[in-house]
C-alpha positions as CSV (number, residue, x, y, z in Angstrom):
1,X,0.0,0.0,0.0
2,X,1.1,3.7,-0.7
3,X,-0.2,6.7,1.0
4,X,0.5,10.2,-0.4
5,X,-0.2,13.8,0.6
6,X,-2.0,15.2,-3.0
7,X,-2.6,19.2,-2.3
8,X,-2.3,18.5,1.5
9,X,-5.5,15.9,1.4
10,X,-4.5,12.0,2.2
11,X,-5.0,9.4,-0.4
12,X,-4.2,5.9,-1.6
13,X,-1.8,5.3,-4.6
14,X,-3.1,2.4,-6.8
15,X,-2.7,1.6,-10.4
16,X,-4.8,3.7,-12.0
17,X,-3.9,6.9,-10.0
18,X,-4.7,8.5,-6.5
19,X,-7.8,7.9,-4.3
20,X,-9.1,10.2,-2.2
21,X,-9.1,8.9,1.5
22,X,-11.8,11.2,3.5
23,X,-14.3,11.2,0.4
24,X,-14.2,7.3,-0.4
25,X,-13.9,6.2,3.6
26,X,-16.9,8.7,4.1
27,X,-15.6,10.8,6.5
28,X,-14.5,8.0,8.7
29,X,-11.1,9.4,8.1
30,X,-9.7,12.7,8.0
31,X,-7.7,14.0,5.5
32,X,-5.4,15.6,6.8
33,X,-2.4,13.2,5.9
34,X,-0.6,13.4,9.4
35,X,-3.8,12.7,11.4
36,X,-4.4,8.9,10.0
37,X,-1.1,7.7,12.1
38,X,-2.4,7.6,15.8
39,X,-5.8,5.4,14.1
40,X,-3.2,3.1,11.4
41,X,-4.0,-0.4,12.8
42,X,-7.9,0.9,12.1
43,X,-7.2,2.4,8.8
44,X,-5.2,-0.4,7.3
45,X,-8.0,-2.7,7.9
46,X,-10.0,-0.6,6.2
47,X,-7.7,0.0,3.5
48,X,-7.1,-3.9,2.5
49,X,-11.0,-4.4,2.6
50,X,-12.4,-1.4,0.9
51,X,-13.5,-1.6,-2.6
52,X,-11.8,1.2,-4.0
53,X,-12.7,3.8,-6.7
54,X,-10.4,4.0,-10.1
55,X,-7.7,6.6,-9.0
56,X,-7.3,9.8,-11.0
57,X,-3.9,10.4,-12.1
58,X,-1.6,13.2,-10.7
59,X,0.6,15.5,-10.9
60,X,4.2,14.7,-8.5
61,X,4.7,18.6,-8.2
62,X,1.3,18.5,-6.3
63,X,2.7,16.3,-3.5
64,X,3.7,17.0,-0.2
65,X,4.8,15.1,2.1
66,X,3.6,11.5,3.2
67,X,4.1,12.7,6.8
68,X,4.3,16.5,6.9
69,X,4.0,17.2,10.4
70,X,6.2,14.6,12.6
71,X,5.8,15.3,16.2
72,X,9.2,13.9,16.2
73,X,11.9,14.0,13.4
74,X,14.8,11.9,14.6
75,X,18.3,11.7,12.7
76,X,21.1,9.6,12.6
77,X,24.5,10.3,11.8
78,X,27.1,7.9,11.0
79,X,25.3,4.9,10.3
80,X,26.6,3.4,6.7
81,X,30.4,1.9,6.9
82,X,31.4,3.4,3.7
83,X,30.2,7.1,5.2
84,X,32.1,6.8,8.6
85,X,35.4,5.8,6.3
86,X,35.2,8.8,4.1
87,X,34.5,11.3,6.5
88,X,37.9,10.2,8.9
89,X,35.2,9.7,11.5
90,X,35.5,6.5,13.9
91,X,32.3,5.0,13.3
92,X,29.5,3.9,16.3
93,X,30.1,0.8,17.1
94,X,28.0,0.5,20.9
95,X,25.1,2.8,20.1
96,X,24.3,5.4,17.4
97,X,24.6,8.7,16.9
98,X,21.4,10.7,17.1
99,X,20.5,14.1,16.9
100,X,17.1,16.0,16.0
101,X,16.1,18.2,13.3
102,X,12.9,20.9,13.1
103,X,10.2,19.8,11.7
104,X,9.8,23.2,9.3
105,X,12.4,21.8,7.4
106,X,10.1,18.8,6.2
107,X,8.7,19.5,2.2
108,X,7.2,17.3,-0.5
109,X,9.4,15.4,-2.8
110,X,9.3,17.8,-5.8
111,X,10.5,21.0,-5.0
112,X,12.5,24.4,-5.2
113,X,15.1,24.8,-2.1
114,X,16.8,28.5,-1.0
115,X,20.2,28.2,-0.9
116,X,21.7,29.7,2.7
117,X,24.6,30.8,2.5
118,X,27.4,28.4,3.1
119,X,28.0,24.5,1.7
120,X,25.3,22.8,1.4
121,X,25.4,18.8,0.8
122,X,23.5,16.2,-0.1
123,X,22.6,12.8,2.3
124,X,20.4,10.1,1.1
125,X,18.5,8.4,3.2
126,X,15.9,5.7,4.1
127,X,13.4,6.9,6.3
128,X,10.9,4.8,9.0
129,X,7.4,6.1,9.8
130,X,6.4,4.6,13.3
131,X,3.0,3.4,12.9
132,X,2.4,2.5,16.8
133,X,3.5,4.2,20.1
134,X,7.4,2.4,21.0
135,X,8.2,2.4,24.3
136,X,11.4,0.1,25.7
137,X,11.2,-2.1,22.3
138,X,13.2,-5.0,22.0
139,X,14.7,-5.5,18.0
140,X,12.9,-8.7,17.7
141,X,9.4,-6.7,18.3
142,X,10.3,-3.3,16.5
143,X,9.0,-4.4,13.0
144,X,5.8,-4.2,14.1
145,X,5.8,-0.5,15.2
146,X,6.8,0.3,11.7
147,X,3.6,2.3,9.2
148,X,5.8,2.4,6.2
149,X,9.2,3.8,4.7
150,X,9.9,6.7,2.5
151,X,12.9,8.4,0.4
152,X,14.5,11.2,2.5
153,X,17.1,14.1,1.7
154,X,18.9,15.3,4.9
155,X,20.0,18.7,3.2
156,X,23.1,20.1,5.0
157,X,24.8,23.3,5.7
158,X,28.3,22.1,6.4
159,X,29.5,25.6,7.6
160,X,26.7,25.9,10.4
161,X,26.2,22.2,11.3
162,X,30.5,22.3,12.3
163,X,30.4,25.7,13.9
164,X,31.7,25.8,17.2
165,X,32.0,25.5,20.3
166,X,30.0,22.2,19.8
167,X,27.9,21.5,16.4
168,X,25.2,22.6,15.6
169,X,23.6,19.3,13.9
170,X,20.1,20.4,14.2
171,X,20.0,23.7,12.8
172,X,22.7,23.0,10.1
173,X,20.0,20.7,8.6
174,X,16.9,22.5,9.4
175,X,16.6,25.2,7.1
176,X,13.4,25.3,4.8
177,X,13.2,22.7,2.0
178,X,16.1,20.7,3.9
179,X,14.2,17.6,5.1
180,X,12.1,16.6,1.4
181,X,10.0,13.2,2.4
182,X,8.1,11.2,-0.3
183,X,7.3,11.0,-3.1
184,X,4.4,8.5,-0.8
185,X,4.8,6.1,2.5
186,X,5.3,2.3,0.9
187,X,3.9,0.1,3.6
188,X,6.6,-2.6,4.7
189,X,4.7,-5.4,3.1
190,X,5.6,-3.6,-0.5
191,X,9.4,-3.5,0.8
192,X,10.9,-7.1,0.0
193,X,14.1,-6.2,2.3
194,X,14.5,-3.2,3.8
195,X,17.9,-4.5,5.1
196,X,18.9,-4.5,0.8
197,X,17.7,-1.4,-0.8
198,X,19.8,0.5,-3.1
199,X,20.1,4.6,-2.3
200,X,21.3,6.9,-5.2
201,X,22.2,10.7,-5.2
202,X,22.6,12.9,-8.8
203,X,23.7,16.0,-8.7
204,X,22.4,17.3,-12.9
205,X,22.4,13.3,-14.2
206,X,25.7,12.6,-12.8
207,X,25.6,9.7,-9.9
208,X,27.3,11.1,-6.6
209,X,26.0,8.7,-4.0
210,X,25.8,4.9,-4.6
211,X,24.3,2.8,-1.5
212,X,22.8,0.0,0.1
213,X,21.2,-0.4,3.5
214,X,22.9,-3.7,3.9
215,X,25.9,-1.5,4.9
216,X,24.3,0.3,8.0
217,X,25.7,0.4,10.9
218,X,22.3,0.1,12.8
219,X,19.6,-1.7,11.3
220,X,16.2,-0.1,11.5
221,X,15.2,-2.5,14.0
222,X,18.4,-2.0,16.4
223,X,17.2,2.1,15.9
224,X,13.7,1.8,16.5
225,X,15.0,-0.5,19.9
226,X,17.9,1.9,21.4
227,X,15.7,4.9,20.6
228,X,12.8,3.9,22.4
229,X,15.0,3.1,25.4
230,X,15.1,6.8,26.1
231,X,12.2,8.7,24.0
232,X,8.9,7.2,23.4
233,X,8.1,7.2,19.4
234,X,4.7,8.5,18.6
235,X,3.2,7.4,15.4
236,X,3.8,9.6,12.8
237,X,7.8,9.7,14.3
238,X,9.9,9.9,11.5
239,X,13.7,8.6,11.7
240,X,16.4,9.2,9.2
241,X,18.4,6.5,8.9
242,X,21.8,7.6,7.8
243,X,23.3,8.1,4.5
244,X,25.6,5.9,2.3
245,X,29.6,7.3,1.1
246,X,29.4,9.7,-1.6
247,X,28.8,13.2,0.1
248,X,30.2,16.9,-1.2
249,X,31.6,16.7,1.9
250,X,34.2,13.7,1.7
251,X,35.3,14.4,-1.5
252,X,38.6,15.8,-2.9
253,X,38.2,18.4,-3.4
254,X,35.2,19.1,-1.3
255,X,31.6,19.6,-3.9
256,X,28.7,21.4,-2.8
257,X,25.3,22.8,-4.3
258,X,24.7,25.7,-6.5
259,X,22.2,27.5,-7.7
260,X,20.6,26.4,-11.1
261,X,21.6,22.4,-9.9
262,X,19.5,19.8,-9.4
263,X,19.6,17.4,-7.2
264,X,17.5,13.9,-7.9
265,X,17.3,10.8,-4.9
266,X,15.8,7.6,-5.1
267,X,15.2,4.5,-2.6
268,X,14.8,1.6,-4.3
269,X,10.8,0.3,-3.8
270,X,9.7,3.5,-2.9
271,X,10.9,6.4,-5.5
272,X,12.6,9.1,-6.9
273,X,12.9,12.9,-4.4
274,X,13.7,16.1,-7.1
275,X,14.7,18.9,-6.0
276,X,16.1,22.4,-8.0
277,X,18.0,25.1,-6.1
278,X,18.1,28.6,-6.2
């Protein structure tokens, strides 16, 4: 199943296009997208026995995203092998490294982004969407928490997020446009292995990041565990994996965004992020 944010209203991706979720459930659900994640036990059940109108087809420019107001955005740093090596960084090896980002950062998958000042990178990532409160989950039970995955650019300005005394992680990758989510949620039944999916960064056609979740650090299960040791996940939580080797950042010599670029991501099973600077 796919659930996507069309002009800020919730509805189901199918074959022939979009479905509208408040008009064909009758009300029973709203359609604001961010509001069906506390009921999403009782709306799945709905959703795999509803007989569902033909959907209309769409325009991706009109999606926001699948999850536009988090209560929680969660971030994790570090967490591919191949990133820790090329930034010099020891990588985890006890317990990630986690560090938050604002939530007015979070926009739909096709979009123009304001360039700040500064470098600003690129990070692919996976992201979870918790589905059910997790509280002190163990990895074997984790799974089930989980609504869906979605493609993910953690946008970064590498001058701010390194500025002393200590870093400034969370507003370095918080300014508007930095946190694109879509282009829908893919439910995990529609996700063969999300322990193998291949992540991919272009910077105008030309492949800068080349990845695979079997090289994190942390699986999503292990993250969704040692985070709930110490925050409780809401549903509608959204945690950004980590990103693969291959950043502006870590290369010789260093290669950041500019304006007129753009910048295309895609997570295998789920789809393709565009955005254009200015």
């Amino acid at each position: 199943m796919r659930l996507a944010n069309r002009s800020g209203r919730l509805h189901l991706v199918t074959d022939t296009g979009a479905v509208d979720v408040a008009t064909t459930s009758g009300g029973r659900f709203d359609a604001d997208p961010q509001k069906i994640y506390p009921r999403w036990a009782e709306f799945r059940a709905w959703a795999e026995a509803a007989e569902l109108p033909d959907g209309r087809p769409f325009d991706p420019a009109d999606l926001g995203s699948p999850v536009p107001a988090p209560a929680q955005l969660v971030a994790v740093g570090l967490n591919y092998h191949d990133h820790a090596a090329e930034t010099g960084v020891a990588a985890p090896s006890h317990q990630p490294s986690v560090f938050g980002k604002f939530t007015s950062s979070i926009s739909g998958p096709c979009t123009t982004v304001r360039l700040p000042q500064g470098n600003v990178d690129w990070e692919a990532e996976l992201a979870v969407v918790i589905g059910t409160t997790a509280a002190h989950v163990t990895e074997a039970d984790a799974p089930r928490h989980i609504a869906g995955y979605t493609a993910a650019q953690d946008l970064t300005e590498r001058l701010l997020q390194m500025s002393g005394p200590v870093p400034q992680f969370g507003l370095g990758k918080s300014y508007p446009g930095f946190t694109p989510l879509g282009p829908w949620l893919v439910t995990p039944d529609e996700i063969p292995d999300p322990g193998a999916l291949r992540l991919t960064s272009a910077v105008n056609g030309e492949v800068v990041q080349d990845g695979n979740t079997r090289d994190l650090i942390f699986g999503v299960p292990a993250l969704i565990s040692h985070l709930s040791q110490v925050i409780t996940l809401w549903p509608g939580d959204v945690i950004l994996t980590g990103t693969p080797a291959g950043v502006g950042w870590g290369r010789q010599p260093p290669r950041y965004l500019s304006p007129g670029d753009t910048l295309t991501t895609h997570v295998e099973h789920i789809g393709t992020l565009t955005q254009r600077f200015t």
